[in-house]
N, CA, C and O atoms as a printed pandas DataFrame, in Angstrom:
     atom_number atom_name residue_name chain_id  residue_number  x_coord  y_coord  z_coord
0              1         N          UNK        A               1   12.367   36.851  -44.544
1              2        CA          UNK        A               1   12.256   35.416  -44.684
2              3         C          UNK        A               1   12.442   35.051  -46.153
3              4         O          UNK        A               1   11.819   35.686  -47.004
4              5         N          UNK        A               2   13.321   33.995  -46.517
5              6        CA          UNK        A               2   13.450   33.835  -47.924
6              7         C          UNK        A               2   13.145   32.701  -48.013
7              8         O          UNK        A               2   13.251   31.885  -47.098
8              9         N          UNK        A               3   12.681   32.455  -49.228
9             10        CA          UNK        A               3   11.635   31.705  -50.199
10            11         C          UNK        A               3   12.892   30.654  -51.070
11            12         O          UNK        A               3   13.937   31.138  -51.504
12            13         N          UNK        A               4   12.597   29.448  -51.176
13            14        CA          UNK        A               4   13.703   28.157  -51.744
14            15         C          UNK        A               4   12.631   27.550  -52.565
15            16         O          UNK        A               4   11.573   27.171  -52.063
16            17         N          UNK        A               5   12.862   27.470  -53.638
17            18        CA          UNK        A               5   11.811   26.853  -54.553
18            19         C          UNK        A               5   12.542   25.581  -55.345
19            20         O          UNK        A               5   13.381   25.823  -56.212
20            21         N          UNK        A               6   12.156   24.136  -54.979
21            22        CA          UNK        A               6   12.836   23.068  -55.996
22            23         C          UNK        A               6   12.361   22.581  -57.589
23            24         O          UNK        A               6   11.265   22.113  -57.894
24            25         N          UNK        A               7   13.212   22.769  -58.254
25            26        CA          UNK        A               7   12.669   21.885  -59.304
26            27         C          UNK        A               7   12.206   20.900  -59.358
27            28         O          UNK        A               7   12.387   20.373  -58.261
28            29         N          UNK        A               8   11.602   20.169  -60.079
29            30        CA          UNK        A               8   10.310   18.792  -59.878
30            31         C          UNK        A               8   11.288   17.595  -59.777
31            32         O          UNK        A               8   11.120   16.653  -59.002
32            33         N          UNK        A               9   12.657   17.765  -60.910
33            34        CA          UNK        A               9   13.609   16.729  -60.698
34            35         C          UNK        A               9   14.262   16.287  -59.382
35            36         O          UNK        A               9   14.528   15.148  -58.999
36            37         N          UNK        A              10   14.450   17.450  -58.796
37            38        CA          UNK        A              10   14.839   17.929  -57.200
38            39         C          UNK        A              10   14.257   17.153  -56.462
39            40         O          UNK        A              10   14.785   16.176  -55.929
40            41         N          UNK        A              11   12.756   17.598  -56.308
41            42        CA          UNK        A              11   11.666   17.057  -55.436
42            43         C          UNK        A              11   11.557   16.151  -55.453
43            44         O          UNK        A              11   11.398   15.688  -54.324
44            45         N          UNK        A              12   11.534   15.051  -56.665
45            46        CA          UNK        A              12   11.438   14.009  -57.252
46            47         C          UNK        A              12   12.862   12.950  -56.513
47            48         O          UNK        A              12   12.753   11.769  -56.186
48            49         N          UNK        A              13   13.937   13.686  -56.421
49            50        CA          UNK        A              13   14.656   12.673  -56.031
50            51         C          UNK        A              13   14.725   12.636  -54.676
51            52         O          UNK        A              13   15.204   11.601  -54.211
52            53         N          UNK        A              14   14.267   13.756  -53.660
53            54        CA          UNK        A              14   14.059   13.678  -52.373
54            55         C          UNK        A              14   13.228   12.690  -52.239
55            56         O          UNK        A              14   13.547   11.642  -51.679
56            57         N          UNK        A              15   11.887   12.953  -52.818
57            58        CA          UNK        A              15   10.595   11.735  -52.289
58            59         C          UNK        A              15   11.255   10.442  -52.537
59            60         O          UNK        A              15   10.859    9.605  -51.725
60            61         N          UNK        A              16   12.446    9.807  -53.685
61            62        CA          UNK        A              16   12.877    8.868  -53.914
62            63         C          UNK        A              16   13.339    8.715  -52.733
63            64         O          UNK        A              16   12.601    7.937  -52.127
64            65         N          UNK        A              17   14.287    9.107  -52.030
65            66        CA          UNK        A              17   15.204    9.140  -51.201
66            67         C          UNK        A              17   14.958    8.786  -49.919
67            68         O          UNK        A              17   15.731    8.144  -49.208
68            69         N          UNK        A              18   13.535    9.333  -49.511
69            70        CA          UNK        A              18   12.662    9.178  -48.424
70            71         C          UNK        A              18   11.937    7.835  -48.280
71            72         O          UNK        A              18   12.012    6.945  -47.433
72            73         N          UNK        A              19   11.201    7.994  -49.409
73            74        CA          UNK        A              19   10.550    6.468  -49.770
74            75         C          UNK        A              19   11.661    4.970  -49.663
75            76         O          UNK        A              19   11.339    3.872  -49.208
76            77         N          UNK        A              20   12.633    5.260  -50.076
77            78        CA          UNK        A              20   13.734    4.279  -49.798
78            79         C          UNK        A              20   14.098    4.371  -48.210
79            80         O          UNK        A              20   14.300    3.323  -47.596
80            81         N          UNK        A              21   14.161    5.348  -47.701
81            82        CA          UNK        A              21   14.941    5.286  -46.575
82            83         C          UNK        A              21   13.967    4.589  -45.757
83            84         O          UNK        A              21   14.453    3.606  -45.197
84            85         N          UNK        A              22   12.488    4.841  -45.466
85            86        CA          UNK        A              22   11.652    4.305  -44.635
86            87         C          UNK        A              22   11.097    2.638  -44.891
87            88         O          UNK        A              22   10.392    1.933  -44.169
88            89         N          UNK        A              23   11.881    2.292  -46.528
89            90        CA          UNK        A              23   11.496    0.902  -46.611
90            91         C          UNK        A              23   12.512    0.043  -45.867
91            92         O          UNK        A              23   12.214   -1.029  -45.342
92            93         N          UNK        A              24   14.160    0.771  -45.851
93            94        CA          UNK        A              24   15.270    0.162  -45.489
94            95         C          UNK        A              24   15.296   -0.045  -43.656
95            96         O          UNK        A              24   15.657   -0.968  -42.926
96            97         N          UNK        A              25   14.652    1.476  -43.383
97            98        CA          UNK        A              25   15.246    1.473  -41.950
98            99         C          UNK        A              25   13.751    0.745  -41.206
99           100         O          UNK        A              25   13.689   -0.023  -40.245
100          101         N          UNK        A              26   12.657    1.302  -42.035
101          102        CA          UNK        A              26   11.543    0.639  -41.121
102          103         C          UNK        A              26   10.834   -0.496  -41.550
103          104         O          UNK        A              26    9.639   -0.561  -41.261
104          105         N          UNK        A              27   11.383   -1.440  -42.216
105          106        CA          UNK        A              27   10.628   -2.286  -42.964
106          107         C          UNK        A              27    9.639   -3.410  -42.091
107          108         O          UNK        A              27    8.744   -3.946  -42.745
108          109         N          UNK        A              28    9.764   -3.736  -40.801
109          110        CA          UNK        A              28    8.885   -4.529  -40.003
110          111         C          UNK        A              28    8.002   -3.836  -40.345
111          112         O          UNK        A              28    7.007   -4.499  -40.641
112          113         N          UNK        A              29    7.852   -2.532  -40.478
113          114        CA          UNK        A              29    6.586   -1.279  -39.806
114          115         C          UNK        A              29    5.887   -1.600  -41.575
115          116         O          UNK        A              29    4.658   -1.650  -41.534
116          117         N          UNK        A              30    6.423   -1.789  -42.891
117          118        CA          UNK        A              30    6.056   -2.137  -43.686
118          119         C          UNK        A              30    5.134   -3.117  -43.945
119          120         O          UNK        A              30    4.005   -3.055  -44.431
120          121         N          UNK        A              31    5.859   -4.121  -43.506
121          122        CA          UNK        A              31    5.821   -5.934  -43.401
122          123         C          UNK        A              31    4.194   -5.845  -42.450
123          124         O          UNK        A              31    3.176   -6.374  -42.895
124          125         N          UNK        A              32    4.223   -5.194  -41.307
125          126        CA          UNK        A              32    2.753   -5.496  -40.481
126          127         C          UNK        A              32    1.684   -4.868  -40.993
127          128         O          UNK        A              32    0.528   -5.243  -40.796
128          129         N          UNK        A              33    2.134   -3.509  -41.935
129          130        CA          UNK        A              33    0.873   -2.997  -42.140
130          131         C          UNK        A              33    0.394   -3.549  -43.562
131          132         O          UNK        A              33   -0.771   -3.301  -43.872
132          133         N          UNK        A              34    1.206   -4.293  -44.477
133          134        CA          UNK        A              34    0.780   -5.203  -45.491
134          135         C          UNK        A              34    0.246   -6.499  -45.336
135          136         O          UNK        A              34   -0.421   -7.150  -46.141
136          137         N          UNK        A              35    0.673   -6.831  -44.048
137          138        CA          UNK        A              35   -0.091   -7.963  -43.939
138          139         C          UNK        A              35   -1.299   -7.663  -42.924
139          140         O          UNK        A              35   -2.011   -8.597  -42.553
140          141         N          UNK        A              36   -1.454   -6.760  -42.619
141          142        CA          UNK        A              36   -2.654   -6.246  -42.021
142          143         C          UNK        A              36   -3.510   -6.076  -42.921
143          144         O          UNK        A              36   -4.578   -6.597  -42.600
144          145         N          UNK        A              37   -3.536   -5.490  -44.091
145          146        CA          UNK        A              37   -4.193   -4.734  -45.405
146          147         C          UNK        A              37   -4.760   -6.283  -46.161
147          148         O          UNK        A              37   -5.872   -6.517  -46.635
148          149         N          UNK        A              38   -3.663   -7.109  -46.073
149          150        CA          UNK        A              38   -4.023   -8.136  -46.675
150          151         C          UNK        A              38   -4.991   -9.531  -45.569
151          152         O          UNK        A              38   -5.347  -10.648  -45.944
152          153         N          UNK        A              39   -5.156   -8.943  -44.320
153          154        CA          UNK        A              39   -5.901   -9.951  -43.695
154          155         C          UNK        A              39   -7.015   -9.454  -43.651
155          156         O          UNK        A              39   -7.956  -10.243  -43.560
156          157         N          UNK        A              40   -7.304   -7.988  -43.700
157          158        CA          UNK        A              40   -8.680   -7.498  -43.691
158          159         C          UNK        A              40   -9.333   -7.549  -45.537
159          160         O          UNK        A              40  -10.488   -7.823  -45.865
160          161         N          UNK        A              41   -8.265   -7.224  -46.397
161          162        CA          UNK        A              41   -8.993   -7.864  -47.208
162          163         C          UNK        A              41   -9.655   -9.285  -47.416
163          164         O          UNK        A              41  -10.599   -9.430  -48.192
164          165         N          UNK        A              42   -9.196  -10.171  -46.794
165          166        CA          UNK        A              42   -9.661  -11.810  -47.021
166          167         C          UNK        A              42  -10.684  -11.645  -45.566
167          168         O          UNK        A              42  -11.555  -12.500  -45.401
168          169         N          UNK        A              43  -10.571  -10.810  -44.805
169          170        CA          UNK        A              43  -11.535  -11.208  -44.054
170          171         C          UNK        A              43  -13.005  -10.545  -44.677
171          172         O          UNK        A              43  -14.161  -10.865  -44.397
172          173         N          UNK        A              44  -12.496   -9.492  -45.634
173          174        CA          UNK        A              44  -14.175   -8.813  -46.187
174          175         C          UNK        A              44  -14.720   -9.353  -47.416
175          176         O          UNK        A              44  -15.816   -9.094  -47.915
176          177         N          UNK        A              45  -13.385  -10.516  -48.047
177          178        CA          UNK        A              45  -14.233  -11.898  -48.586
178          179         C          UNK        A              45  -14.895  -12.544  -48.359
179          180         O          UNK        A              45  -15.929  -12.863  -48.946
180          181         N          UNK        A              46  -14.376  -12.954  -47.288
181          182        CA          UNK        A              46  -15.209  -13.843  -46.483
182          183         C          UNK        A              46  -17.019  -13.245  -45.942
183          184         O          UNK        A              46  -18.021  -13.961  -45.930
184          185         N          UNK        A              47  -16.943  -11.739  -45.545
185          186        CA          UNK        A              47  -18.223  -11.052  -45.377
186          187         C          UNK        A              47  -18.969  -11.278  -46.823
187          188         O          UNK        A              47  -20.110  -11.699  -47.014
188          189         N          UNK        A              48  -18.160  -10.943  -47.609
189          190        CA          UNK        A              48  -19.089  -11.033  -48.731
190          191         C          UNK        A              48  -19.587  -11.969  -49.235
191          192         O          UNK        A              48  -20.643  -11.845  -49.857
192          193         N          UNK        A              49  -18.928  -13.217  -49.096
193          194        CA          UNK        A              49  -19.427  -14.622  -48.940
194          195         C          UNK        A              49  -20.960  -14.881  -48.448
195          196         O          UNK        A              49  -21.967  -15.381  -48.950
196          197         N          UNK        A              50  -20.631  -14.317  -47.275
197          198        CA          UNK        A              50  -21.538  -14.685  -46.393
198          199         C          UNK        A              50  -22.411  -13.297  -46.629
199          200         O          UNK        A              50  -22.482  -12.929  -45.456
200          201         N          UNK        A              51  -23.077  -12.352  -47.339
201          202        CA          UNK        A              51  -23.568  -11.724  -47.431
202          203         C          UNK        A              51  -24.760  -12.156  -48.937
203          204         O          UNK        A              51  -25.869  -11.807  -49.341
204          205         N          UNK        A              52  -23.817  -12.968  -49.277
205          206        CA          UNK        A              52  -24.923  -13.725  -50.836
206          207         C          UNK        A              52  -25.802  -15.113  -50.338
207          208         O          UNK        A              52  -25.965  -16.116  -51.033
208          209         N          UNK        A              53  -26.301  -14.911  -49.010
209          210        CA          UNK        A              53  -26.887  -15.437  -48.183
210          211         C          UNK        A              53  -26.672  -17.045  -48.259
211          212         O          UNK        A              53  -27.486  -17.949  -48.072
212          213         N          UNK        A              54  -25.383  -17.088  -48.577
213          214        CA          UNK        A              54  -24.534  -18.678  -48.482
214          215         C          UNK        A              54  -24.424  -18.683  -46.903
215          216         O          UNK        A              54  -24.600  -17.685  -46.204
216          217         N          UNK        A              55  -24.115  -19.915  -46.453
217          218        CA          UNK        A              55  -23.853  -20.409  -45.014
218          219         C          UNK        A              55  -22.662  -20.473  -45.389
219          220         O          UNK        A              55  -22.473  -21.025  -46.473
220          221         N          UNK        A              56  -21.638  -20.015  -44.742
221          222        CA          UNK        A              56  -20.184  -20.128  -44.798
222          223         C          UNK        A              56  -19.961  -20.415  -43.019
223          224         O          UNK        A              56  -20.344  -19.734  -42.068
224          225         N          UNK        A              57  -19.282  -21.547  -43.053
225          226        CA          UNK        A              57  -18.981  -22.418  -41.980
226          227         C          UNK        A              57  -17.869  -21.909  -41.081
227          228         O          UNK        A              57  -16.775  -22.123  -41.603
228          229         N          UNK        A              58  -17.773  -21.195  -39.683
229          230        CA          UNK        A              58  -16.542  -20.984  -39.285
230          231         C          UNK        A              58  -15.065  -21.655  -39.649
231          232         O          UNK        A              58  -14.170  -20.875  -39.972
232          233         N          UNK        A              59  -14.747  -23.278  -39.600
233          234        CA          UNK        A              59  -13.592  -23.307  -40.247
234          235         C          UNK        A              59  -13.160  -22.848  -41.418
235          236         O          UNK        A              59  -11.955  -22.717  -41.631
236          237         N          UNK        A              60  -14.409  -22.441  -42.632
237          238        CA          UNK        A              60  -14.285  -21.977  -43.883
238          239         C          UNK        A              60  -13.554  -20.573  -43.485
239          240         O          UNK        A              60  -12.454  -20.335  -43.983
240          241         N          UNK        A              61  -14.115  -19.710  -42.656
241          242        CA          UNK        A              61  -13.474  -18.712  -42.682
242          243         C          UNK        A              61  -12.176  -18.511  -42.331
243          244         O          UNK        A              61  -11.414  -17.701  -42.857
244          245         N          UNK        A              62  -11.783  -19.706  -40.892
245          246        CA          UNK        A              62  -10.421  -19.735  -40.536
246          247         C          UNK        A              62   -9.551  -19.973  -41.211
247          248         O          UNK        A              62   -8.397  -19.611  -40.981
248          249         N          UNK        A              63   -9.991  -20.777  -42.400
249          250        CA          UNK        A              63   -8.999  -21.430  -43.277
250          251         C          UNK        A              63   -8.335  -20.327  -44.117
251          252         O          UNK        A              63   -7.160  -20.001  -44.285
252          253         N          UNK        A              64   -9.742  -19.781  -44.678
253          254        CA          UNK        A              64   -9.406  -18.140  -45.843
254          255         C          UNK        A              64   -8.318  -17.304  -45.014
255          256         O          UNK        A              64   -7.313  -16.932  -45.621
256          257         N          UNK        A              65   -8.488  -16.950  -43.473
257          258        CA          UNK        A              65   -7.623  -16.192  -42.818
258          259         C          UNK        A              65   -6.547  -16.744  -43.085
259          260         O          UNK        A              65   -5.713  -16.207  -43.814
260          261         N          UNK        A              66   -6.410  -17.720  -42.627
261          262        CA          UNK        A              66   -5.234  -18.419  -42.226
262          263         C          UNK        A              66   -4.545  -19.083  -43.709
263          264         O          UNK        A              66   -3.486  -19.692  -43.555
264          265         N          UNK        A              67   -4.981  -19.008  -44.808
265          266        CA          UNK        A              67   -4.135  -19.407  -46.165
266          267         C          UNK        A              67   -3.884  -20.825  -45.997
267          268         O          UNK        A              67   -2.818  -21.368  -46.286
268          269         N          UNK        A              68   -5.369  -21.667  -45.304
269          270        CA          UNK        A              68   -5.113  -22.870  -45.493
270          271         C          UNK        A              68   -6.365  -23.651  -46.349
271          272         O          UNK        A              68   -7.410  -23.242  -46.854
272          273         N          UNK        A              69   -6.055  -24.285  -46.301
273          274        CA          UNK        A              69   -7.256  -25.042  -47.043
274          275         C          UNK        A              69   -8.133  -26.062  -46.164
275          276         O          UNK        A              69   -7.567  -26.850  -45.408
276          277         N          UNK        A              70   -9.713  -26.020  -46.301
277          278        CA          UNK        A              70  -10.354  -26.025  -45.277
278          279         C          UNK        A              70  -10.284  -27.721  -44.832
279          280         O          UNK        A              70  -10.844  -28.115  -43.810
């Protein structure tokens, strides 16, 4: 069995190569899991809001989800 060892420049331009290819070919799959990342962050604002024993009002929170203003 033989052994293939890459240089870092090598490696380096594969991971480039990869990383590009999965933004080009799969980018919905991008697009949902960033805006996933970014709704659970505003939704654990909103917890924390409401954890500094403020009353935060359900439309308050819908609004934060939803990027509207209340």
């Amino acid at each position: 069995m033989s052994s293939e060892y890459l240089d870092q420049q090598t490696l380096r331009l594969l991971i480039e190569e990869a990383v590009h290819t999965a933004l080009v070919n799969h980018r919905d799959l991008i697009e949902a899991a960033v805006s996933e990342a970014i709704l659970d962050l505003k939704f654990g604002l909103a917890i924390e809001a409401g954890d500094q024993h403020d009353y935060v009002a359900a439309n308050v929170i819908w609004a934060k989800l939803n990027d509207t203003a209340p």
